[in-house]
DRENMI-877671 format. One record per atom (N, C-alpha, C): atom name; y, z, x; residue number from 1. Coordinates in Angstrom, 3 decimals. Example, Ala and Ser with C-alpha at 12.3 -4.5 7.8 and 13.67 -1.06 7.14 Angstrom:
BEGIN
atomo,py,pz,px,num
N,-5.690,7.800,13.190,1
CA,-4.500,7.800,12.300,1
C,-3.300,7.800,13.200,1
N,-2.250,7.080,12.850,2
CA,-1.060,7.140,13.670,2
C,0.030,7.870,12.900,2
END
This chain:
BEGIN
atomo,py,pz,px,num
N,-1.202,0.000,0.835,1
CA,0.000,0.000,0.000,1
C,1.258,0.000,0.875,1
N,1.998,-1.088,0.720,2
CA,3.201,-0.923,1.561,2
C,4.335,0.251,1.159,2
N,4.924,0.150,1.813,3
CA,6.033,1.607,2.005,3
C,7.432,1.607,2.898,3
N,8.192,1.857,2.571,4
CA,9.831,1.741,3.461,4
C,9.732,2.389,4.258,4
N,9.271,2.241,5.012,5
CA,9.646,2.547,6.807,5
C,11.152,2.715,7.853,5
N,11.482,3.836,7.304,6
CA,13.044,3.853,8.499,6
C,13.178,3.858,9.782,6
N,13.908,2.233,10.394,7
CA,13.311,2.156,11.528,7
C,14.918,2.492,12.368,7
N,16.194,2.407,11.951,8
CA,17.620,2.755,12.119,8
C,18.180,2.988,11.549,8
N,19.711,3.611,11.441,9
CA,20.621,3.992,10.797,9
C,21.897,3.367,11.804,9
N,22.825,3.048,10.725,10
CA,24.130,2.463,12.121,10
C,25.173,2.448,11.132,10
N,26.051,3.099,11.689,11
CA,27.226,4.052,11.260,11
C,27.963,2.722,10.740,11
N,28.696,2.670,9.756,12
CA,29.732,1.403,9.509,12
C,31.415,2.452,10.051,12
N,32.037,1.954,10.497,13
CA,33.472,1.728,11.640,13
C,34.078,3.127,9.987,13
N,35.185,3.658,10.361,14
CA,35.927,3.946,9.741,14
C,35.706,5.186,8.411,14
N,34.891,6.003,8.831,15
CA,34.264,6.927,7.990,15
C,33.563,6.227,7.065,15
N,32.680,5.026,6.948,16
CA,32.389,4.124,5.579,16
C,30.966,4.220,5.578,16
N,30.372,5.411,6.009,17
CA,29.048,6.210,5.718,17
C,28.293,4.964,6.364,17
N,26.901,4.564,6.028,18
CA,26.050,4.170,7.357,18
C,25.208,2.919,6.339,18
N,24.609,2.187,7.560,19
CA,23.701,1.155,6.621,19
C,22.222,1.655,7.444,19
N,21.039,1.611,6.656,20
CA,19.966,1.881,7.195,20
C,18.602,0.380,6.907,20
N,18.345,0.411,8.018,21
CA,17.318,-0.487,8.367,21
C,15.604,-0.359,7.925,21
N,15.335,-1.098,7.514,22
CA,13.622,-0.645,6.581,22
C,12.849,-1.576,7.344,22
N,11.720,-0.920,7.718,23
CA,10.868,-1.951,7.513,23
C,9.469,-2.233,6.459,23
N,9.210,-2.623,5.640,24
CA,8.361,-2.680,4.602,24
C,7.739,-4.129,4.172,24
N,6.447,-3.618,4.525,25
CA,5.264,-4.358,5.334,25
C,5.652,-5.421,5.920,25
N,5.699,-6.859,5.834,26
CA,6.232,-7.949,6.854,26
C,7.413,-8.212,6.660,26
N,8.729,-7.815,5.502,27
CA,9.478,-7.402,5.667,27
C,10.684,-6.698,6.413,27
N,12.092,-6.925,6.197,28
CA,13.202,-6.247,6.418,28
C,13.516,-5.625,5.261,28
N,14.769,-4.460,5.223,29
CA,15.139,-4.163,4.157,29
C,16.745,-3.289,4.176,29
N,17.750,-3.633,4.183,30
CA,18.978,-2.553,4.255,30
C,19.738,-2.425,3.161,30
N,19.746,-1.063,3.553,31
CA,20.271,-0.356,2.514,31
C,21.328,0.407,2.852,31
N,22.149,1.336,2.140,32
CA,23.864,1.887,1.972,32
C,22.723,3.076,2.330,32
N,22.902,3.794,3.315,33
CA,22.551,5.584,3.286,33
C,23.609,6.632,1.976,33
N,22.424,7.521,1.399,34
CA,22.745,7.983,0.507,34
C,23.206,7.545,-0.724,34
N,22.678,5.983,-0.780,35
CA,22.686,5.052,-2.027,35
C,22.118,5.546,-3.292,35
N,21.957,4.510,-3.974,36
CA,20.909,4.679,-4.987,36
C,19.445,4.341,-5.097,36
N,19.554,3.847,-3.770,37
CA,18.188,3.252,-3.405,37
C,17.954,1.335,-3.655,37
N,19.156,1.146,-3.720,38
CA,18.543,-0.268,-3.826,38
C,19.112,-0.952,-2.785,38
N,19.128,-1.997,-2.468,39
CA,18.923,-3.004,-1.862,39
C,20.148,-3.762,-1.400,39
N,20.667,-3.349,-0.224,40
CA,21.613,-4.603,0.067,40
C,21.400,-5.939,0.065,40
N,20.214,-6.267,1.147,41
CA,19.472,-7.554,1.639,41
C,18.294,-7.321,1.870,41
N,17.382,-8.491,1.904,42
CA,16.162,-8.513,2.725,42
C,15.902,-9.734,3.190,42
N,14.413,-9.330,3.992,43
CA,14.107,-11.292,4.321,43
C,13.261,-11.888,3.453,43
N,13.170,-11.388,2.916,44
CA,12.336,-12.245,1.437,44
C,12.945,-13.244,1.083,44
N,14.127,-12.314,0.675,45
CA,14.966,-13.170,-0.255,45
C,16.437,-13.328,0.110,45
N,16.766,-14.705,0.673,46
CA,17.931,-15.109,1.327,46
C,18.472,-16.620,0.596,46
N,17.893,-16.894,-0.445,47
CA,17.904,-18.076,-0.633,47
C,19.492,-18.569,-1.066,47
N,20.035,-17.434,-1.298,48
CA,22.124,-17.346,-1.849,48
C,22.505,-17.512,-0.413,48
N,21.890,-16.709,0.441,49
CA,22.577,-16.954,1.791,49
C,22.637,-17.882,2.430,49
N,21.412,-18.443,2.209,50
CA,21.278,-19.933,3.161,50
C,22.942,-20.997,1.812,50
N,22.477,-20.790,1.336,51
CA,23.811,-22.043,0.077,51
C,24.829,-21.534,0.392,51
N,24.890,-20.736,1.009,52
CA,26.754,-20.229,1.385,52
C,27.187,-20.975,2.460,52
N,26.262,-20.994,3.354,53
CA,26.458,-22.099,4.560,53
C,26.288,-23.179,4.382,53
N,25.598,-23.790,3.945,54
CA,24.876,-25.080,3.385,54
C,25.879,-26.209,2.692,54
N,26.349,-25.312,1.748,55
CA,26.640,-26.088,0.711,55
C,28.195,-26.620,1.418,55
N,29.202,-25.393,2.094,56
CA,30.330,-26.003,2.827,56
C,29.948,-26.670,4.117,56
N,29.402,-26.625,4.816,57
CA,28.889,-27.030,6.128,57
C,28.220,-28.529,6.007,57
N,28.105,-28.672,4.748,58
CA,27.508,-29.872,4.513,58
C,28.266,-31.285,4.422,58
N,29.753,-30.548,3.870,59
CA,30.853,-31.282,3.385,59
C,31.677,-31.302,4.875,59
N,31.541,-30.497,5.710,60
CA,32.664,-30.588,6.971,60
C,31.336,-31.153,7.739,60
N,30.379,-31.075,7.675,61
CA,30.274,-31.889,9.257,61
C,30.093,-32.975,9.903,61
N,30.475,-34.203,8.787,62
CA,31.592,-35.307,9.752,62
C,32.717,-35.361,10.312,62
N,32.996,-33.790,10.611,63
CA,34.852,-33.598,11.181,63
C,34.350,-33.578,12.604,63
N,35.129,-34.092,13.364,64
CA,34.932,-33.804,14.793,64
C,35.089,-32.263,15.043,64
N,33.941,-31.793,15.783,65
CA,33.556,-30.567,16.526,65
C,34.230,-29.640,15.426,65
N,33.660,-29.200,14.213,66
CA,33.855,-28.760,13.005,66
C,33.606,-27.071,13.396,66
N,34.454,-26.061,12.987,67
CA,34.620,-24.936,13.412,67
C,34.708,-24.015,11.929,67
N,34.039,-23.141,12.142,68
CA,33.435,-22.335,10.516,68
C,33.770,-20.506,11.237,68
N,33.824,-19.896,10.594,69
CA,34.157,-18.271,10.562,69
C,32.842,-17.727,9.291,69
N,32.203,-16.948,9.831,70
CA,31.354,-16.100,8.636,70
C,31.803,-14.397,8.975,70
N,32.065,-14.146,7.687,71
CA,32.396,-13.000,7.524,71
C,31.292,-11.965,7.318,71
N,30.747,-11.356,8.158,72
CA,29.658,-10.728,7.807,72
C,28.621,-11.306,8.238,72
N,27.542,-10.629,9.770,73
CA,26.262,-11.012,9.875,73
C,24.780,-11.034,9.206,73
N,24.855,-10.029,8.258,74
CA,23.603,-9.635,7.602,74
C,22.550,-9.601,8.151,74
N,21.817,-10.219,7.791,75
CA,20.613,-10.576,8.312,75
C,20.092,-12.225,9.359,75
N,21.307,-12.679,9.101,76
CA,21.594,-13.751,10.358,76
C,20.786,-15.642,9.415,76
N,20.643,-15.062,8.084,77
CA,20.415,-15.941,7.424,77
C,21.755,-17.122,7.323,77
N,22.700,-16.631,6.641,78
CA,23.813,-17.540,6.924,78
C,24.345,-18.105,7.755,78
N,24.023,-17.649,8.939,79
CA,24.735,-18.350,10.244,79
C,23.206,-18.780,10.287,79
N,21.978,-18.654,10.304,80
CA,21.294,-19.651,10.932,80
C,21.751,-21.133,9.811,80
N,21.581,-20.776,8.503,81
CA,21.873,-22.264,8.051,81
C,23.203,-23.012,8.247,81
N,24.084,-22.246,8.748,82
CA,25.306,-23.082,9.257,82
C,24.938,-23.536,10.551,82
N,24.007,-23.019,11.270,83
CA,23.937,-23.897,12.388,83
C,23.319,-25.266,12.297,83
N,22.314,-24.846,11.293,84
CA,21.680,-26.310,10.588,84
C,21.926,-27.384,10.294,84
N,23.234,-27.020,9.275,85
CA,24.234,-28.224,8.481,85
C,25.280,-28.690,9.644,85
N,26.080,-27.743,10.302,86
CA,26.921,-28.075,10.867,86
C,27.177,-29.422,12.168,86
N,26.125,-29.415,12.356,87
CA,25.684,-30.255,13.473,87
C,26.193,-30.080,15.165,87
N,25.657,-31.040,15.677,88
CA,25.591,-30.298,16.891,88
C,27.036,-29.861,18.293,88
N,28.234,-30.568,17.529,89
CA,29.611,-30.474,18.058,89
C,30.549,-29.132,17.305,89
N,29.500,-28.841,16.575,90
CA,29.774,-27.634,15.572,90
C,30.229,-26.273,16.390,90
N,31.112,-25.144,15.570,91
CA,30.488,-23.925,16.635,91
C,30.972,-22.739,15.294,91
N,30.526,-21.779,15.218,92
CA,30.263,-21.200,14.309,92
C,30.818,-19.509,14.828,92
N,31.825,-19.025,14.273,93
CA,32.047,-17.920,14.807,93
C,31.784,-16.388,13.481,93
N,31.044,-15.510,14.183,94
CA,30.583,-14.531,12.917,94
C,31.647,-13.223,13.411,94
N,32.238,-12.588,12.458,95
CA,32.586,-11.656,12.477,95
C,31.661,-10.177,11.987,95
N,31.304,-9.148,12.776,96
CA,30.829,-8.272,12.065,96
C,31.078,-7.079,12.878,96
N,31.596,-5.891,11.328,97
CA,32.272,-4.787,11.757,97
C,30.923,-3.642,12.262,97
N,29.616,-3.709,11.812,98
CA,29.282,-2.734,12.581,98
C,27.941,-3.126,13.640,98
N,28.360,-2.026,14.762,99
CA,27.553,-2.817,15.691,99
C,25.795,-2.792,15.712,99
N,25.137,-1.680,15.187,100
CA,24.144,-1.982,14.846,100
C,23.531,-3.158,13.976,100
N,24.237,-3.585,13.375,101
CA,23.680,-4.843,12.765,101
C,23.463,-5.799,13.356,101
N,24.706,-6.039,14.582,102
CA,24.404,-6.986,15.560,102
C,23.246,-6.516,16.166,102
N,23.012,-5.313,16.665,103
CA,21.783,-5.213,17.894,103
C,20.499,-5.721,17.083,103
N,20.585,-5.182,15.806,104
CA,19.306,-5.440,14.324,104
C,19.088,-6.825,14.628,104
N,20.120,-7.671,14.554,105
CA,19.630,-9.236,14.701,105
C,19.658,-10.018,16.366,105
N,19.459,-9.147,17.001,106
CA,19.401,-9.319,18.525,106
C,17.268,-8.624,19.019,106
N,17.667,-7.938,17.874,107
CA,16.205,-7.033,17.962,107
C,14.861,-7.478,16.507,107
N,14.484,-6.460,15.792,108
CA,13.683,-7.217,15.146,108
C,13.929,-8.189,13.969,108
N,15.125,-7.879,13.677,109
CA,15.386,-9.254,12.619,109
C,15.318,-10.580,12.964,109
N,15.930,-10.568,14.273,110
CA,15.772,-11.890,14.874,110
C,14.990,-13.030,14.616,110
N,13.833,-12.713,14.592,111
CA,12.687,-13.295,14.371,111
C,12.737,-13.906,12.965,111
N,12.711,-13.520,11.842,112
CA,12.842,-13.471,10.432,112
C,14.070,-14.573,10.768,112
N,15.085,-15.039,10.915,113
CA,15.782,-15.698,10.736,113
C,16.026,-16.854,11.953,113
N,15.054,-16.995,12.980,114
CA,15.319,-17.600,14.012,114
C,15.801,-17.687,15.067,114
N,16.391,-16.485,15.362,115
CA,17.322,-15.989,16.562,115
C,18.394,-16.793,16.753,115
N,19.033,-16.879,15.557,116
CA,20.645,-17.652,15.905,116
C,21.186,-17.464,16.559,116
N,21.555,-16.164,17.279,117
CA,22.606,-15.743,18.039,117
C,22.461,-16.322,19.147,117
N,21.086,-16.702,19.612,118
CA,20.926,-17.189,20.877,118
C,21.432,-18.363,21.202,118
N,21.979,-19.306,19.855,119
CA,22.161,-20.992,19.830,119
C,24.125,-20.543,20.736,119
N,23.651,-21.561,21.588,120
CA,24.867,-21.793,22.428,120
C,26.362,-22.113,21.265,120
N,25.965,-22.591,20.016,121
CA,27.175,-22.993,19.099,121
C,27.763,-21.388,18.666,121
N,27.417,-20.485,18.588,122
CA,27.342,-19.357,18.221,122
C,28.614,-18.289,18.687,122
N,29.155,-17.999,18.448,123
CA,30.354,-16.911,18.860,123
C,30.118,-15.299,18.238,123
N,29.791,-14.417,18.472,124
CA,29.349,-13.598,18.003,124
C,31.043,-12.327,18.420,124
N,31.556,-11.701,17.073,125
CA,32.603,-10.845,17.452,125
C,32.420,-9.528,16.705,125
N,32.692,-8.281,17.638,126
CA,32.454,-7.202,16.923,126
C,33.950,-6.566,16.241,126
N,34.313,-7.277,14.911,127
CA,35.748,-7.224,14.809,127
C,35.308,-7.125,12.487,127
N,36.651,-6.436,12.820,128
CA,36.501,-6.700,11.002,128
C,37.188,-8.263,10.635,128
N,36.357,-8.784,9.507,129
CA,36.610,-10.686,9.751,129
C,38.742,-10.379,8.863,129
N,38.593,-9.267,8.329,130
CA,40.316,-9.202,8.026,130
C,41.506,-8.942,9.218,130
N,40.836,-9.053,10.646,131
CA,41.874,-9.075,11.200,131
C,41.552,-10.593,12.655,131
N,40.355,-11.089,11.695,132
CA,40.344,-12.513,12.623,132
C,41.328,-13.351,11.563,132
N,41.639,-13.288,10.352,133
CA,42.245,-14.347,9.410,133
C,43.621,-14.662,9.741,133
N,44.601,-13.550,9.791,134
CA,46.077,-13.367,10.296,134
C,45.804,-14.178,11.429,134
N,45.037,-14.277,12.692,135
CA,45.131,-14.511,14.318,135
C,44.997,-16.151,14.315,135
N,44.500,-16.365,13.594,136
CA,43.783,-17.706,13.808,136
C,44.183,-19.211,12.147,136
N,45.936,-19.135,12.395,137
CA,45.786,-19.898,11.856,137
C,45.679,-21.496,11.270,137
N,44.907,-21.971,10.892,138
CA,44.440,-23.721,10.588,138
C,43.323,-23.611,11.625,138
N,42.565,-22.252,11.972,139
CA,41.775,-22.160,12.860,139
C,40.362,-22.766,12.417,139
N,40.158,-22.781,11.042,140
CA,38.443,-23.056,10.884,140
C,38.826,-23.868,9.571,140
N,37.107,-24.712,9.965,141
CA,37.031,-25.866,8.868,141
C,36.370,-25.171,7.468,141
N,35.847,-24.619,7.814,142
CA,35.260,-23.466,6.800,142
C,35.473,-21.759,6.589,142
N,35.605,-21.175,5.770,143
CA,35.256,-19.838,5.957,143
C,34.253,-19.415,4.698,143
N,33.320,-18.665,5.561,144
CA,32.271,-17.823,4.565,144
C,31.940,-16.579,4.360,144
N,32.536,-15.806,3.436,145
CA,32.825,-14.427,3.306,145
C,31.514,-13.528,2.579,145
N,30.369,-12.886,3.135,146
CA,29.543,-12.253,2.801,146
C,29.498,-11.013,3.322,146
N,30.659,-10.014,2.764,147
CA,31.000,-8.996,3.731,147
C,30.355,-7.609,2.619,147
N,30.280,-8.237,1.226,148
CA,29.723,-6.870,0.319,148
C,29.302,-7.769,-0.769,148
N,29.227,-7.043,-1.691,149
CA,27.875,-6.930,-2.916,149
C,28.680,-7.935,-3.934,149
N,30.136,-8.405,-3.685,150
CA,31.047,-8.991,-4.179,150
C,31.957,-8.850,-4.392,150
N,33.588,-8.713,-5.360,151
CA,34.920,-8.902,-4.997,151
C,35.370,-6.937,-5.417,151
N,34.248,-6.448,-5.913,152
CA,34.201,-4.881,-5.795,152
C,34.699,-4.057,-4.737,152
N,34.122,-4.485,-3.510,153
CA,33.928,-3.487,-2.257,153
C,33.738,-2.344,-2.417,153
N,31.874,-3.182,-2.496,154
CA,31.265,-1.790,-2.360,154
C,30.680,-0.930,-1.310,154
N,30.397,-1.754,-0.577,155
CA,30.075,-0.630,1.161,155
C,31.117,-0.187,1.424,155
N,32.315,-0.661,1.433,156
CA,33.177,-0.305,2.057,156
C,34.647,-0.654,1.346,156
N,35.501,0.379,1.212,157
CA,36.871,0.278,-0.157,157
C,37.846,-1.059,0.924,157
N,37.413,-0.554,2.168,158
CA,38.440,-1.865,2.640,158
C,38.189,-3.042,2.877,158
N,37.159,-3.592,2.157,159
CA,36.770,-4.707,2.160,159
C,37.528,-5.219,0.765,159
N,38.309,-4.403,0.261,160
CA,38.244,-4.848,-1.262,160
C,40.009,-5.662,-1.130,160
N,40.439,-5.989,0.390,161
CA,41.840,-6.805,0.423,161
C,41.639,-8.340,0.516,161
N,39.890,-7.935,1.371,162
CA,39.489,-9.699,1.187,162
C,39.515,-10.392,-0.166,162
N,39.425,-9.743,-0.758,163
CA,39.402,-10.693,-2.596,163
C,40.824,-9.860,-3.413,163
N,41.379,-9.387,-2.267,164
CA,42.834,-9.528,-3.418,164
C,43.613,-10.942,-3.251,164
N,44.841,-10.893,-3.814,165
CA,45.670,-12.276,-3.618,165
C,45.843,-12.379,-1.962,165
N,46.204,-11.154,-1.161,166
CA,46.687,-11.168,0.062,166
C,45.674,-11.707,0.993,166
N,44.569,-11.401,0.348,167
CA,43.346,-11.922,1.341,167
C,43.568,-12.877,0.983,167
N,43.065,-13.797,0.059,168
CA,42.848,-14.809,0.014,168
C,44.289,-15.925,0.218,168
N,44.921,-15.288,0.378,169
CA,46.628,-16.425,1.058,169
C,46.230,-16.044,2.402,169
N,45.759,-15.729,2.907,170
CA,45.008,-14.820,4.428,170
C,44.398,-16.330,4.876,170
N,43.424,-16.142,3.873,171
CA,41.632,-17.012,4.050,171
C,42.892,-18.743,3.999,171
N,43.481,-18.890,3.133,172
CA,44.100,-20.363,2.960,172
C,44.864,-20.389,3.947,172
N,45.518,-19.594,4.838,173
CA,46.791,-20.180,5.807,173
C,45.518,-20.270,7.261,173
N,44.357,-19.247,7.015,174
CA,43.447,-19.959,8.265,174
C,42.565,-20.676,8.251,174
N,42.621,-21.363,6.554,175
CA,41.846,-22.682,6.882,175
C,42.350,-24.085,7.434,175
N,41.517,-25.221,7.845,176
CA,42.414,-26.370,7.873,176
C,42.361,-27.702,6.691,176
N,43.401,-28.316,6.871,177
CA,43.211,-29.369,5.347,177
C,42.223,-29.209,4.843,177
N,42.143,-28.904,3.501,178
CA,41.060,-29.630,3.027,178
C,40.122,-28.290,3.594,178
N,40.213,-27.674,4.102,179
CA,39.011,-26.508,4.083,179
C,38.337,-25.876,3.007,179
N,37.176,-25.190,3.080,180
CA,36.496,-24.920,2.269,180
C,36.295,-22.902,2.379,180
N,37.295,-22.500,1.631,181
CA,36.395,-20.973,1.145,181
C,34.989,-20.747,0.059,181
N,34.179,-20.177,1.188,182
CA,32.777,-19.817,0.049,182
C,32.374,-18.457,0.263,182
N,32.421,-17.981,-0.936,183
CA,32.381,-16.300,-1.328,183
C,31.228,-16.075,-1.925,183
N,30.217,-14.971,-1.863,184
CA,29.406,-14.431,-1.985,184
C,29.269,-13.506,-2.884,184
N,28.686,-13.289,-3.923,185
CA,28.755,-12.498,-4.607,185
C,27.365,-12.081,-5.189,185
N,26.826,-10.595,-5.605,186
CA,25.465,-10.625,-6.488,186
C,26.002,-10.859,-7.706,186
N,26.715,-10.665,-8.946,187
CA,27.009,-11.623,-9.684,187
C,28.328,-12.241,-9.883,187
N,28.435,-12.873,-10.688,188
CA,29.260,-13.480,-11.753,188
C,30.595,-12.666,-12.030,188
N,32.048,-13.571,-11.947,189
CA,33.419,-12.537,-12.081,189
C,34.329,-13.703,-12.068,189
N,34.469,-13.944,-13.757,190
CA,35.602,-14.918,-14.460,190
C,36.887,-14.566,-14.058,190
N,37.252,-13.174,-13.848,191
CA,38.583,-13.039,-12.930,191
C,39.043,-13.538,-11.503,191
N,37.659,-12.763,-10.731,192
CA,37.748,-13.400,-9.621,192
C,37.660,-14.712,-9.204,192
N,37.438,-15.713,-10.066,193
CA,37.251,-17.131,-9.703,193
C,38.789,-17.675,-10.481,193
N,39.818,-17.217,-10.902,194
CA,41.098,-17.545,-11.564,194
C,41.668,-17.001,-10.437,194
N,41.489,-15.819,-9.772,195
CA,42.396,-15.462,-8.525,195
C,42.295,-16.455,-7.657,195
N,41.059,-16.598,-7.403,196
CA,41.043,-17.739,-6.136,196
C,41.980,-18.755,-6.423,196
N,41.792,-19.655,-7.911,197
CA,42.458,-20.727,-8.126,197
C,44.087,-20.701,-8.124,197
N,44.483,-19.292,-8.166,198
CA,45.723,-18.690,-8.305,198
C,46.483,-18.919,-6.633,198
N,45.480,-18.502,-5.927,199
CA,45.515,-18.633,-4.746,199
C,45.839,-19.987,-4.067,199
N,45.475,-21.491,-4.836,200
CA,45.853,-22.603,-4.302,200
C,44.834,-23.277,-4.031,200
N,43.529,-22.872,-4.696,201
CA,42.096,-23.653,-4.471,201
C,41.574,-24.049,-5.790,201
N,40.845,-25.295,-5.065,202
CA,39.943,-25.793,-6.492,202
C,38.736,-25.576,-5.918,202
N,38.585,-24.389,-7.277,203
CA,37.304,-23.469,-7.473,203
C,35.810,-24.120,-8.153,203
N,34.762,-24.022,-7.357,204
CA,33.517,-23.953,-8.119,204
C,32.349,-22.723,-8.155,204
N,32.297,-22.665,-9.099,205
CA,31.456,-21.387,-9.202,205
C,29.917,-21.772,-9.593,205
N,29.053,-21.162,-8.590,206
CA,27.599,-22.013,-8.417,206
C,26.439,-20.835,-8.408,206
N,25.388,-21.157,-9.415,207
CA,24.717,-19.624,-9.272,207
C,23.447,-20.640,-8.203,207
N,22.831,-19.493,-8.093,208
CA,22.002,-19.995,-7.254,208
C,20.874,-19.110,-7.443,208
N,19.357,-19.397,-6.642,209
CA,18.710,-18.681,-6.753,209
C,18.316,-17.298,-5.750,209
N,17.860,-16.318,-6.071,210
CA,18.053,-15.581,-4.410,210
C,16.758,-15.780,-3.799,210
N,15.820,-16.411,-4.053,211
CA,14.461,-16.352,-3.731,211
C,13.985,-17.400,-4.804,211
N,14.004,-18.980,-3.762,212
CA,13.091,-20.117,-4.632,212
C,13.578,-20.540,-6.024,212
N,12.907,-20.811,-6.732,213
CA,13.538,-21.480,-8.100,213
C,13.133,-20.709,-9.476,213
N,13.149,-19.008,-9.233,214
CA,13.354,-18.781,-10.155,214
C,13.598,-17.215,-10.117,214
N,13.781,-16.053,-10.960,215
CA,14.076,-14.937,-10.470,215
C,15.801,-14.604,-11.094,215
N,16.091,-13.809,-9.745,216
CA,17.575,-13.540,-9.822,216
C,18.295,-14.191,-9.334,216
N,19.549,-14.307,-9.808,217
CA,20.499,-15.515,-9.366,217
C,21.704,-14.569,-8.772,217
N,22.067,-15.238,-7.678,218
CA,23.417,-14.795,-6.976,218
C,24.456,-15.720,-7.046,218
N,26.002,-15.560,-7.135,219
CA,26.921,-16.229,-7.387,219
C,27.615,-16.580,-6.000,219
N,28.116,-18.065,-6.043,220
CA,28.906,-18.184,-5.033,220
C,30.384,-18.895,-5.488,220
N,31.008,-18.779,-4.165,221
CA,32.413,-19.712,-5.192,221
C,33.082,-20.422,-4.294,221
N,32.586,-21.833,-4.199,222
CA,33.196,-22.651,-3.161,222
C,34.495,-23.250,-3.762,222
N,35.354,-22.815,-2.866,223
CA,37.019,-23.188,-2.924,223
C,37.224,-24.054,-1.858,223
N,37.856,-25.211,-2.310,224
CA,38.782,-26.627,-1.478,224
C,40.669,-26.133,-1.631,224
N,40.847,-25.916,-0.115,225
CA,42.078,-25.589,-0.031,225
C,42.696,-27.053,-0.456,225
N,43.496,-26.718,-1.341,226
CA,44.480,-27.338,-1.623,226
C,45.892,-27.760,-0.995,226
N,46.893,-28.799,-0.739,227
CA,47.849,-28.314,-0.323,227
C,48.737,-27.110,-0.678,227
N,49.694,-26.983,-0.008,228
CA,50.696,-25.994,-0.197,228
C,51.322,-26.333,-1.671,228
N,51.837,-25.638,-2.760,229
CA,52.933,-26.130,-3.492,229
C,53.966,-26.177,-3.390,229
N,54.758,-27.253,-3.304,230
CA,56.676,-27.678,-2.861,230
C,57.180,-26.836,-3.767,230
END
């Protein structure tokens, strides 16, 4: 009979209590310490993650040497499929605020997702992705924001500026023409997809599956920066 196995704990930055690492049977599994017991991610089921990369990465990579930002490493599912789509002049930079997660996908996650980090296209930063957006701007052809459970912020309350208006005039002044914001969400939020558009993007909102073609569905919301308005 399989069973959750605690194999780490790794503090998130800023008093924002800890994420803990499972292992259960051929499985990954993380979770919020002192949660409710459920489920941030696993490797089962990544199938929202891989379409977050996919689906923009697919559309930029006839740009010369096409440059993407992911907000949030997870489980290294999303950046492996951006390395996929992006092609090979591509380079892919991940932001992630706590550092055990990086060592997690340097160590046994790795495997489960292919060891992306190792691909030379790869930029790996131990930074919160809200203070790569201000630094870097018309910097990326893409940005992909999988930093919490969706426009809530729920691991963490300061994640919750990325999906205000300020973030997202943030996310548009560091994309380039025609860039693509794609947001992550476990479900569905008719507000949050009017902010975005509020914001200066034409919004699509795409469920997807989280595991194969049938089950639970996770939401994403690919935004095409728009120009500026005169």
């Amino acid at each position: 009979m399989k069973r959750f196995v605690l194999l780490d704990t790794a503090p998130i930055p800023n008093d924002g209590g800890a994420l803990c690492l499972f292992e259960y049977g051929e499985d990954f599994v993380i979770k919020i310490q002192g949660g409710d017991g459920g489920q941030l991610m696993n490797t089962r089921m990544h199938g929202s993650e891989d379409a977050l990369a996919e689906i923009p990465c697919k559309r930029i990579a006839g740009r010369p040497s096409p440059r993407v930002l992911i907000g949030g490493l997870g489980m290294g599912f999303t950046l492996a499929s951006a390395l996929k789509h992006i092609g090979k002049n591509g380079q892919v930079v991940v932001a992630e605020l706590v550092p055990g997660v990086i060592e997690w996908n340097r160590g046994p996650l790795g495997e489960k997702s292919g060891r992306p980090l190792l691909d030379p296209r790869t930029e790996i930063r131990l930074v919160d992705v809200a203070d790569v957006l201000p630094a870097e701007p018309l910097g990326f052809d893409s940005i992909m924001l999988d930093v919490d459970n969706g426009p809530e912020g729920l691991t963490q309350k300061g994640n919750s500026w990325l999906y205000s208006m300020a973030g997202l005039h943030a996310c548009h002044r560091a994309l380039r023409a025609g860039g693509i914001l794609a947001v992550w969400s476990a479900g569905a939020d008719r507000k949050f997809a009017e902010k975005v558009a509020k914001a200066n993007f034409k919004v699509e909102e795409v469920q997807v599956y989280a595991h194969g073609n049938k089950g639970a569905k996770h939401t994403l919301w690919i935004a095409t920066k728009l120009k500026p308005k005169v």
